[in-house]
C-alpha positions, -999 to 999 in steps of 0.1 A, spaced: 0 0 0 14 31 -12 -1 66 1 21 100 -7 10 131 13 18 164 8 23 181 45 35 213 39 13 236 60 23 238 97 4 218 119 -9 218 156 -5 180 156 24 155 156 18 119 161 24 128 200 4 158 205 35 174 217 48 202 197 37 217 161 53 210 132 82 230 115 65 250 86 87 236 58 73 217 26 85 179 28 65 155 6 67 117 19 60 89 1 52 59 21 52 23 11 39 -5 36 54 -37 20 47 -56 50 20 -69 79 22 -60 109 25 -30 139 41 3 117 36 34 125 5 55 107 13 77 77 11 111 94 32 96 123 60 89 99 54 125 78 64 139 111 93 129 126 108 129 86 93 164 85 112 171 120 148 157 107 143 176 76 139 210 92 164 202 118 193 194 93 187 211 58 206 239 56 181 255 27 144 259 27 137 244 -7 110 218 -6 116 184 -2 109 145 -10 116 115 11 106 81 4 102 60 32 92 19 26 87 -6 58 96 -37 51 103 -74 64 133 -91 74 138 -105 40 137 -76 19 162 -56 43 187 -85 46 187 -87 12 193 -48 7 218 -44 32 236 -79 17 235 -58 -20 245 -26 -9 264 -32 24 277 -62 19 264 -73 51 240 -103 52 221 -97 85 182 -78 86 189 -45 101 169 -19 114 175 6 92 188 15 56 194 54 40 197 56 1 206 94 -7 194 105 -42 221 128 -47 216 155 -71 196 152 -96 207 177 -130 178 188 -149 150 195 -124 135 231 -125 150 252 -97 110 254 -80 115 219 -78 115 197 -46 150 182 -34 150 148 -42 163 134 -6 164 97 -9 149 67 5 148 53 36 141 14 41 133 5 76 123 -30 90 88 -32 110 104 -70 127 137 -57 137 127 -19 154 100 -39 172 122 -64 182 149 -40 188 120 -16 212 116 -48 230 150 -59 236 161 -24 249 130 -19 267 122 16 246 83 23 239 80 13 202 69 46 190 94 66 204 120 42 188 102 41 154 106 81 157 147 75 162 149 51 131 127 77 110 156 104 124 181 85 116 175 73 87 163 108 68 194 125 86 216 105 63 197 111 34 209 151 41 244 137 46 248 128 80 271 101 92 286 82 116 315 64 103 342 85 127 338 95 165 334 133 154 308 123 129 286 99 156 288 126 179 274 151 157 251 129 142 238 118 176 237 150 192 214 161 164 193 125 166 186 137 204 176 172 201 152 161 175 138 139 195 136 156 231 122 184 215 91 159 215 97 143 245 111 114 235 142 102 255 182 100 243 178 64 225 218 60 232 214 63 273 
């Protein structure tokens, strides 16, 4: 089931009910390729919407993809791309530019593949509510769409830093304590 929303307009709601939205144009394709307990559409348009318009450093619309999977599928992705044949929770595929596309255009962000099995599995393992670490995956994931990483200490600690305000701005606790 694919659904694409367009949540440009600021908003009074979150997901939460904590805090309102950013006012920045981020169109988010979502694509449910699995069963089971994922997050609803707006939910997701959120905390993408909230990584977005913590990171970007322009204010030029946006598009993120965003497709919830099984184990299978991300195995298999993070085997092809990573070369690293375990299901993880989370994979980022930046789009990069993209010549051609009328200035008025929205960025092209990238994709980001996250496994419904593994962050529930994961929540349950590190005894984390299971929204609030759906809402760290979604951070995580879109933050390295805008180029965010975490391959050096400086990098992690930047990247995480970021992650956390993000998230406590919504009341959701540091995921790394």
């Amino acid at each position: 089931m694919t659904k694409k929303s367009n949540v440009g307009a600021a908003s009074s709601r979150d997901g939460r009910g904590k805090m309102p939205l950013p006012p920045q144009d981020v169109v988010v394709d979502v694509d449910t390729a699995c069963k089971g307990n994922t997050p609803e559409v707006d939910f997701i348009e959120t905390w993408v919407r909230r990584a977005v318009a913590a990171a970007r450093v322009d204010d030029r619309p946006a598009e993120v993809s965003v497709r919830i999977v099984n184990e299978d599928e991300i195995r298999n992705l993070n085997r092809d791309y990573r070369q690293r044949d375990y299901a993880t929770n989370v994979l980022s595929f930046p789009a990069g530019d993209i010549e051609g596309l009328p200035e008025d255009a929205a960025a092209a962000l990238g994709d980001v593949v996250i496994c419904a099995a593994v962050v529930a599995n994961e929540a349950a393992e590190q005894d984390k509510a299971l929204d609030d670490h759906w809402a760290h995956m979604l951070v995580h994931g879109t933050l390295h769409l805008i180029g965010f990483d975490h391959e050096t200490e400086v990098e992690a600690a930047a990247m995480e830093a970021l992650e956390v305000s993000i998230l406590a701005a919504s009341g959701v606790a540091n995921p790394y304590q």
